[in-house]
N, C-alpha and C positions, 0 to 999 in steps of 0.2 A: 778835250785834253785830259781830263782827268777821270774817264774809262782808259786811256792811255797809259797816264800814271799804273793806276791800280792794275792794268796789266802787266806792265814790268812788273811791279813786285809779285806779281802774280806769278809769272816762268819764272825771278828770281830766287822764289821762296823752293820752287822744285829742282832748281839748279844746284841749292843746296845739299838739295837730298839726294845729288847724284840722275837724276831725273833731265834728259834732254828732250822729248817728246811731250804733245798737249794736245789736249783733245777741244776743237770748239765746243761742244756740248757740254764737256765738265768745266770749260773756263766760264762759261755764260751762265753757267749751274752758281758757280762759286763768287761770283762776280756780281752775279744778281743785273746782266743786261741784255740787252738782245742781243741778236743774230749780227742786225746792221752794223750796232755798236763795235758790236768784234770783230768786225769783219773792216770797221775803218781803222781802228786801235791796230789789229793786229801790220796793216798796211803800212803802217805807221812806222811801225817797228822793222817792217820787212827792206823798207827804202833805209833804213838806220843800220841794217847789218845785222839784226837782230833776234830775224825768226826768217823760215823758210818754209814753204809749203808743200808736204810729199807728199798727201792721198786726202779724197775727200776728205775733209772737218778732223786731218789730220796735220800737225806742225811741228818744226823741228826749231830748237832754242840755241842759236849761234853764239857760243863765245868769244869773246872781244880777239883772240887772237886770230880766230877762221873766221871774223868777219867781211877780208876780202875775198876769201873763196866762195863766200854764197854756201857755204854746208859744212858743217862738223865732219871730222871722217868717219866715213862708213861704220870703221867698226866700232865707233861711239854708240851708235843707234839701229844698228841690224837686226839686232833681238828683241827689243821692243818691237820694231816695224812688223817683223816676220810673227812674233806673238799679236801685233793687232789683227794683220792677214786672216790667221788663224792658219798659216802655210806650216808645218816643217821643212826647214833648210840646214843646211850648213854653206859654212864660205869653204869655195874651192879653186881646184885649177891653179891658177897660176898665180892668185891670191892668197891663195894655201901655202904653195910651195914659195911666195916668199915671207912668209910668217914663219916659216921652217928653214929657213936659213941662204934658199936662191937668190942668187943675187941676178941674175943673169935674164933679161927680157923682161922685165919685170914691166906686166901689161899697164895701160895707164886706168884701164876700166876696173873694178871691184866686181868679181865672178862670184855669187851666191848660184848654189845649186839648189832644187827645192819643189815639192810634190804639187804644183799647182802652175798652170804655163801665165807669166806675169810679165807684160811690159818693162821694156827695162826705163830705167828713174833716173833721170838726169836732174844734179840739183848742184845751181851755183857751179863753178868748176867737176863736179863730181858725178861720174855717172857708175850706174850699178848697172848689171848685165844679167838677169835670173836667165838658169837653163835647167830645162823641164828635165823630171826625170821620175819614172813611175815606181823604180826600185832604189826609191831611196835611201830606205835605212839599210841596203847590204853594204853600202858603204860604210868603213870605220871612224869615227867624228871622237873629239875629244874637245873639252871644252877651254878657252882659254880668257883670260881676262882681260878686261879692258873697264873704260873709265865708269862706265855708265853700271858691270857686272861683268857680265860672263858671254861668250857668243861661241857657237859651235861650227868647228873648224874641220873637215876631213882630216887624218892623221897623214904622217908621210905614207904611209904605205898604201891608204885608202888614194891621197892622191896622186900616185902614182900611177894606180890605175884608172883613175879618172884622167890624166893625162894622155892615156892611151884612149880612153873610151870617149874622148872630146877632140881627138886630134887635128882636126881643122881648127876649134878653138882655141887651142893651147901653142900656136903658131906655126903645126905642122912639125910634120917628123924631126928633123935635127932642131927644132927648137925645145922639142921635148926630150931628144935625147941629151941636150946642151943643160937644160933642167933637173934630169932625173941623175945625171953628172953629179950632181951637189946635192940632192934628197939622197941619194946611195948611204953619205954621211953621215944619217941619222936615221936611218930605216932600219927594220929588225928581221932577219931572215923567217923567222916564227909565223909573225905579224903579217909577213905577204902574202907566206900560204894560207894561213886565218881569212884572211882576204879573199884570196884567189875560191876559196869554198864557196862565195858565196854569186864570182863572177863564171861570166863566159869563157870555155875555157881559150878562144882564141885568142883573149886578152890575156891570159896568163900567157901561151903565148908567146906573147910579141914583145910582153914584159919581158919575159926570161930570156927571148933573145938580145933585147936592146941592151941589159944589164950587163948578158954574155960578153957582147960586145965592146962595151964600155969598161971592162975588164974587171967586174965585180962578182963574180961566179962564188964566192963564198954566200949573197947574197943570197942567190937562186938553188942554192940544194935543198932545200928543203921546198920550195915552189916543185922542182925538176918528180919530186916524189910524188908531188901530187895530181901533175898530169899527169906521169906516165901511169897512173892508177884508171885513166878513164880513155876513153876512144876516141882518139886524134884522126883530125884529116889536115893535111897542107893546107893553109892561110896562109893571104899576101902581108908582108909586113905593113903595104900600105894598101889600101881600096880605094883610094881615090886618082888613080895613077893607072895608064896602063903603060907602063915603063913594062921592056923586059924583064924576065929571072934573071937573075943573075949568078943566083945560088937556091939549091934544094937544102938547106939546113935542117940535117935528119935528127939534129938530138929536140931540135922545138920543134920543126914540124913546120918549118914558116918559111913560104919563097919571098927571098931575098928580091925587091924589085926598087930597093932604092941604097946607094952606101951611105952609110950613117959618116955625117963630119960634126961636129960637136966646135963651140967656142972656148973650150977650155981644156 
């Protein structure tokens, strides 16, 4: 019991400093006990609500409020996690989009995107979902704060195009045009085609037509510039569908094979 003791104050003393994560190694370091030791202390703690276990000889520090959910939220500790990985990520998808103001489907899983393919992490109530991605920084990421620091977030316009370029993950077409509905709000026409410079241009697009659609065309004039600068062929709005055309939509360039109905 009293390797026990000395560990609470041990995560206590780093809970101070803002610090939700510990490493077996540096606590056995600091503690001055074994392996074994820490490994029953920590158990100790874990049946108590008090610590959780996310990756080898790594541990997360539960506070007394999230002690029934078995995990602090995600965006407590994503950035430490993803700095021990040694991964670059950002949270995205439909995570992103409600950090930016969607209310709408709002997934129950926490979507991290991130240059390394990683099991997804279920902890206590809370599970994480990484999806692999090799071009990741052409995405636009902006940093936003939370308890622990700071964690990087696609921006509205970066996800938006990640909602297009995830669309089986992000709930499928009207669930993303039901989404990109309420990101329109806060998205900057500049910013998209900034964007879109850096994406395929089929995803610009099916952006530009969804937005068409959705009736925010002040949005996409400035996207509209930028494809018609490079050499388009007809894309389906959807690929996983063989629904008929419906429509040849000559200003994007996109056969219509689904109508968009949207929640709001």
């Amino acid at each position: 019991m009293k390797n026990n003791f000395r560990l609470i104050n041990y995560i206590e003393n780093l809970r101070k400093e803002g610090k939700y994560l510990f490493l077996k190694e540096e606590a056995c370091q600091a503690l001055n006990i074994s392996g074994t030791s820490f490994l029953k202390s920590v158990h100790r703690l874990f049946k108590k609500g008090k610590t959780a276990h996310l990756k080898k000889g790594l541990y997360q520090i539960i506070t007394e409020e999230y002690a029934n959910d078995g995990s602090l939220p995600p965006e407590w500790f994503i950035d430490d996690l993803m700095r021990y990985l040694e991964v670059p990520y950002y949270v995205g998808l439909l995570t992103a989009s409600s950090m930016h103001g969607s209310s709408h489907h709002a997934t129950q899983i926490f979507q991290v995107v991130c240059a390394k393919v990683i099991p997804s992490l279920t902890v206590g109530s809370i599970k994480i979902v990484f999806y692999y991605s090799k071009h990741i920084t052409r995405i636009p990421t902006q940093q936003i704060k939370v308890p622990s620091g700071y964690m990087s977030v696609s921006t509205p316009e970066g996800t938006a195009f990640d909602l297009i370029r995830y669309l089986h993950q992000s709930g499928h077409l009207n669930n993303v045009a039901t989404v990109l509905s309420e990101l329109a709000e806060v998205m900057n026409p500049e910013k998209i085609a900034m964007a879109a410079n850096h994406m395929s241009i089929r995803y610009s697009q099916r952006l530009g037509y969804i937005l068409d659609a959705l009736g925010f065309e002040s949005l996409t004039e400035q996207l509209y510039k930028t494809v018609v600068t490079k050499s388009i062929t007809y894309t389906p709005l959807r690929l996983d569908t063989e629904n008929r055309v419906i429509e040849k939509n000559k200003k994007w360039h996109v056969l219509v094979n689904e109508i968009l109905e949207t929640d709001v």
